[in-house]
C-alpha positions as CSV (number, residue, x, y, z in Angstrom):
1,X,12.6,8.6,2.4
2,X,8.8,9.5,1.2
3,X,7.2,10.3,4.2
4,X,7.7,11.8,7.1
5,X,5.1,10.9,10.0
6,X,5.0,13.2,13.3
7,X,3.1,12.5,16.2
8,X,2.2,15.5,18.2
9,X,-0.3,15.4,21.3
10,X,-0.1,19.2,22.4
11,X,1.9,18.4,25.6
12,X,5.2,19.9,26.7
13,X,7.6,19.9,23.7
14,X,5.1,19.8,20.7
15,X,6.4,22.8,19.1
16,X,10.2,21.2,19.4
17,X,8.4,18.2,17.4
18,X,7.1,20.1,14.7
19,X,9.9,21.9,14.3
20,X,11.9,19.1,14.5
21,X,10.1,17.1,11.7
22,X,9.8,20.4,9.7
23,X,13.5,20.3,9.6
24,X,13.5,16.5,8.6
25,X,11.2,17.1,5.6
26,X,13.5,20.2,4.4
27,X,16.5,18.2,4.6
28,X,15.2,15.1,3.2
29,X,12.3,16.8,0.6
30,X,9.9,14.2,2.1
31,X,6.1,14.6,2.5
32,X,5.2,15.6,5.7
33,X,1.8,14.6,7.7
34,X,1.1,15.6,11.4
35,X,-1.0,12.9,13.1
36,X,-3.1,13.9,16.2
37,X,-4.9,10.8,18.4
38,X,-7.8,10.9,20.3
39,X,-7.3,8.4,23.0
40,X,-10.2,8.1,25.8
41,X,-8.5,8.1,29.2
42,X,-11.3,6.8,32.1
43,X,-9.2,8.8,34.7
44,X,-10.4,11.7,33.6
45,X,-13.7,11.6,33.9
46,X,-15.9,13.2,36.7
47,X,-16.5,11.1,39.4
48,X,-20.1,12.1,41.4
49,X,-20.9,10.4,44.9
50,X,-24.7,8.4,44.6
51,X,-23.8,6.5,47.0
52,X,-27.2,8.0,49.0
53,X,-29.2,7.4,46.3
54,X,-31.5,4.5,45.9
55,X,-33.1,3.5,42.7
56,X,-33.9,3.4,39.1
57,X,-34.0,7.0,39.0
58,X,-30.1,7.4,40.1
59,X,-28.8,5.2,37.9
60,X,-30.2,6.8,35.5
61,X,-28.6,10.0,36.4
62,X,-25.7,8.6,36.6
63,X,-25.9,7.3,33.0
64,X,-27.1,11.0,32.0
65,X,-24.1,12.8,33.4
66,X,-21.5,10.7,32.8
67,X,-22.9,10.1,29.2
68,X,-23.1,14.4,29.2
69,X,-19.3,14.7,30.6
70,X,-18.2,12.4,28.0
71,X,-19.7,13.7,24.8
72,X,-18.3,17.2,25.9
73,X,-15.2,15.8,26.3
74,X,-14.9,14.3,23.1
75,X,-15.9,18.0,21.4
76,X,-13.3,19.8,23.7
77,X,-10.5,17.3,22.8
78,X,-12.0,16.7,18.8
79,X,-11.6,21.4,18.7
80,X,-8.5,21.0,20.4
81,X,-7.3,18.5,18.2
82,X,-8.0,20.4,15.1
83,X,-6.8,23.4,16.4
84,X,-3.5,21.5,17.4
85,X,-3.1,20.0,13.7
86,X,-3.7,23.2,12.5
87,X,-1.4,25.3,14.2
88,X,0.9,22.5,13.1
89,X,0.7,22.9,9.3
90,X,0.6,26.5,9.7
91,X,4.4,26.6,11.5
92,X,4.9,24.2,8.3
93,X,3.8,27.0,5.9
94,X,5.5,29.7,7.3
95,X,8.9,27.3,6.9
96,X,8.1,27.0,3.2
97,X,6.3,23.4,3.8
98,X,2.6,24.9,2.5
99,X,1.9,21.0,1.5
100,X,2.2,19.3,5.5
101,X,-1.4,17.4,6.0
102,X,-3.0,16.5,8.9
103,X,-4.7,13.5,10.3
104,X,-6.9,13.5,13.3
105,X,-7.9,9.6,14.9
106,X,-9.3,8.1,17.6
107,X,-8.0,5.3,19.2
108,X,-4.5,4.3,21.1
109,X,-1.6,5.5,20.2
110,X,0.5,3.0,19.9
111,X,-1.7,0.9,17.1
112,X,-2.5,4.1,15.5
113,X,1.3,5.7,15.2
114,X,2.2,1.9,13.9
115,X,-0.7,1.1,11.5
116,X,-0.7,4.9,9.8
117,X,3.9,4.8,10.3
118,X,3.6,1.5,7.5
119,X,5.6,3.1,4.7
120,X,6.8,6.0,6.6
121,X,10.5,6.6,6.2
122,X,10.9,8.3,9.7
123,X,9.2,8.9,12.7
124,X,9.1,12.0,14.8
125,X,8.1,12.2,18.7
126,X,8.3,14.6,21.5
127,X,9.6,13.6,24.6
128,X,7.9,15.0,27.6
129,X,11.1,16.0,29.5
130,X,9.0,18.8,32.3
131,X,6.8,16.5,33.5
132,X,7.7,15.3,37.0
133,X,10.2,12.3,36.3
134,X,8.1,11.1,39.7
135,X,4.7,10.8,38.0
136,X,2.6,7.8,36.9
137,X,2.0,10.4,34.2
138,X,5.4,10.9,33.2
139,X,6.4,7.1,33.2
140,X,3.6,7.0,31.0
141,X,4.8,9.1,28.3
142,X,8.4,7.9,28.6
143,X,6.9,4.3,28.2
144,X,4.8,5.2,25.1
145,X,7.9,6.9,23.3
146,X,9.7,3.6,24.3
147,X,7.1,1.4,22.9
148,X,6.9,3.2,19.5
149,X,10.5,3.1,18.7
150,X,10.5,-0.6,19.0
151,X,7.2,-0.8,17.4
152,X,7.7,1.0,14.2
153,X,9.7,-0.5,11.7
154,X,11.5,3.0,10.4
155,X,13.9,5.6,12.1
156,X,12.5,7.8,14.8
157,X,13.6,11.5,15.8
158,X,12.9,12.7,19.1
159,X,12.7,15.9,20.1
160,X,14.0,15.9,23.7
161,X,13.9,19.8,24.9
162,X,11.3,22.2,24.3
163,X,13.0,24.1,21.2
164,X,14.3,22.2,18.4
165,X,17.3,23.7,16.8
166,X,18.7,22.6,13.4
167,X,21.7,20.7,14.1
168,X,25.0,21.9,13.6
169,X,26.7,18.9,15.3
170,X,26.3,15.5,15.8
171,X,27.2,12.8,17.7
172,X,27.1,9.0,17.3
173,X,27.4,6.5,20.5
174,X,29.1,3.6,19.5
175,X,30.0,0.6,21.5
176,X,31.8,-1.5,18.6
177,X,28.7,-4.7,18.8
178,X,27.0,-5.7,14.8
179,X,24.2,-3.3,15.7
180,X,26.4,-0.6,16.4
181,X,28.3,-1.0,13.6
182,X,25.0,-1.1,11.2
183,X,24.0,2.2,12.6
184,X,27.4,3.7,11.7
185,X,27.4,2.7,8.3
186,X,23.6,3.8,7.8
187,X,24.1,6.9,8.8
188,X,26.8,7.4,6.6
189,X,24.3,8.2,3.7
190,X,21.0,9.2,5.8
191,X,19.5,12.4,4.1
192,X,19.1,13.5,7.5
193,X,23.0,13.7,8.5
194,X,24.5,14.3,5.4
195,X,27.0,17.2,5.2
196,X,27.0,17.5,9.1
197,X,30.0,16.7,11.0
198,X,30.0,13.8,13.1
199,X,31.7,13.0,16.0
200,X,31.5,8.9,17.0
201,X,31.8,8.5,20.9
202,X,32.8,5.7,22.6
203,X,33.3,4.5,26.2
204,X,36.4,2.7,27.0
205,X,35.5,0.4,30.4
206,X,38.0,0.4,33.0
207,X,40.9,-2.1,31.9
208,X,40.1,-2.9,28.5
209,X,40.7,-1.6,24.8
210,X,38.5,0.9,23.3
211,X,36.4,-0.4,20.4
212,X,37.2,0.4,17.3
213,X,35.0,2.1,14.6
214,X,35.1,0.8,11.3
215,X,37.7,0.9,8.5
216,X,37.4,4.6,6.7
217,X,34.6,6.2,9.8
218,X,35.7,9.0,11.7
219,X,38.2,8.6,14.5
220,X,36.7,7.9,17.5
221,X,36.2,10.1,20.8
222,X,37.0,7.7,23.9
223,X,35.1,8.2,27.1
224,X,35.0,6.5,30.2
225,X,32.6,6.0,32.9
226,X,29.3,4.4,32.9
227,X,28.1,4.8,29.1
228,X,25.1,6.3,29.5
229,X,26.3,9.4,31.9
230,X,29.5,9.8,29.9
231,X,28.0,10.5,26.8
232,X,25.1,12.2,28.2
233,X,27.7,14.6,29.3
234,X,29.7,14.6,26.3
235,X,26.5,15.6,24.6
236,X,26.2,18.3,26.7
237,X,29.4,20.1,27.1
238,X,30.3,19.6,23.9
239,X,26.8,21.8,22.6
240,X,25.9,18.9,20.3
241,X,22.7,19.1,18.9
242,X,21.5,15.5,17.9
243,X,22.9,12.5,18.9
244,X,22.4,9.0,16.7
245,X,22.2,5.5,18.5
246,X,20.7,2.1,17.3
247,X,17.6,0.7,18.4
248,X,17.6,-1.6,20.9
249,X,17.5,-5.4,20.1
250,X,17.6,-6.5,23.6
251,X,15.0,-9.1,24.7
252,X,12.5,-7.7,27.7
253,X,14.7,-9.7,30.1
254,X,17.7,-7.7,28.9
255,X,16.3,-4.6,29.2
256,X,15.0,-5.9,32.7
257,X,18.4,-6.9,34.3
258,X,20.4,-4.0,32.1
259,X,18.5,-1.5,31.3
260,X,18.0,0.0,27.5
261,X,20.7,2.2,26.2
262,X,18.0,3.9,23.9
263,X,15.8,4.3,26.5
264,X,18.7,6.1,29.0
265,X,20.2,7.8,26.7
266,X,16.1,9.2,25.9
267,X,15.7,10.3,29.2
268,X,19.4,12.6,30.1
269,X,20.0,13.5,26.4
270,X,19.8,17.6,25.9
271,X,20.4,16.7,22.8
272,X,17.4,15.7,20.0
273,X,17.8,11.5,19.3
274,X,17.7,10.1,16.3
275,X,17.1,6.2,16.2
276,X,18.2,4.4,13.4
277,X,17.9,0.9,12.4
């Protein structure tokens, strides 16, 4: 692992992110770059009632104000932005990191996290766990954390809660499936969990046999219950501090009629995911 990519937007958990991938460039000795994107959102902007006006001279009013709102928006958000990176590389610094760089783009952040994550050998996200579960705005952010995990072709770590703690335990969720099995054996030798003790949790459905982990991984812990409560809690009472999965391979209608593991076990998780592949 080279690089070490981390997406941070100044929202909620930020500081857990950059903490987060400070950790992961520590651990692994990769380069580290903070990436900061400028994406225009028209919902934002001022909305002023010329509905009584008639004319040339209105509309050109209106193409003076909103054209004034919008090129004092982009300086707010371009200072901000700066000042976010910066902070960023600072916190770096003062963890020994002096090197961390700093990218500031426009544009969505989806194409931008995947055309600038080529290369990258991890990932790191916040996810936005304050907001108001009821809001367009937080189905929003969930659904652009979702997106880049199954865009990007490397691991992601994501920073669930708003302080980021260097893990001390870990836990895998393991249902016994091919993909399941990959993620075991790769993080076996990630640079991220090695020398960590690791626990591999399963769920045993009513009536049938537990699966079993492969030949020579740790003995697995059995739960039952629906998967994604049981080890949600498991994660929880048992103060783990990162939990592993695999990313989802299921097709949209899958994830339509079943839901996503990744994505449930994103949203109740106290514990920081890591996604590997």
């Amino acid at each position: 692992m080279d690089r070490i990519l981390a997406a941070i937007d100044g929202l909620s958990n930020s500081e857990a992110a950059v903490d987060a991938a400070i950790w992961a460039a520590q651990r692994s000795g990769a380069a580290l770059e903070f990436l900061h994107v400028l994406e225009r959102h028209p919902e934002t902007a001022r909305v002023t009632d010329f509905s009584g006006a008639i004319g040339a001279g209105a509309q050109e009013s209106l193409l003076e104000v909103l054209s004034d709102d919008d090129a004092q928006r982009s300086r707010v958000a371009r200072e901000n932005g700066r000042a976010l990176l910066a902070a960023a590389r600072e916190r770096a610094g003062a963890a020994g990191l002096a090197a961390a760089d700093g990218r500031l783009r426009h544009g969505e952040v989806i194409d931008t996290v995947t055309e600038l994550g080529v290369g990258a050998g991890l990932l790191v996200l916040g996810e936005h766990e304050h907001d108001d579960p009821g809001t367009a705005r937080k189905r929003h952010l969930d659904h652009q954390v979702e997106r880049l995990i199954r865009a990007v072709g490397c691991p992601v770590l994501v920073a669930t809660g708003p302080v980021f703690a260097p893990p001390r335990r870990v836990a895998l969720a393991y249902d016994g499936s091919p993909e399941a099995q990959r993620t075991l054996v790769a993080a076996a030798t990630h640079p991220l969990l090695l020398g960590l003790p690791l626990t591999v949790v399963t769920v045993q459905a009513a009536g049938a046999s537990a699966p079993q982990p492969l030949p020579g991984a740790p003995a697995a812990t059995v739960l039952s219950g629906d998967p994604h409560a049981a080890i949600a809690a498991f994660v929880r009472d048992a103060g783990i501090e990162l939990l592993v999965i695999g990313a989802s391979r299921k097709n949209l209608l899958q994830r339509l009629l079943k839901g996503s593991t990744t994505s449930s076990l994103l949203r109740t998780s106290d514990a920081a995911v890591l996604v590997l592949r």
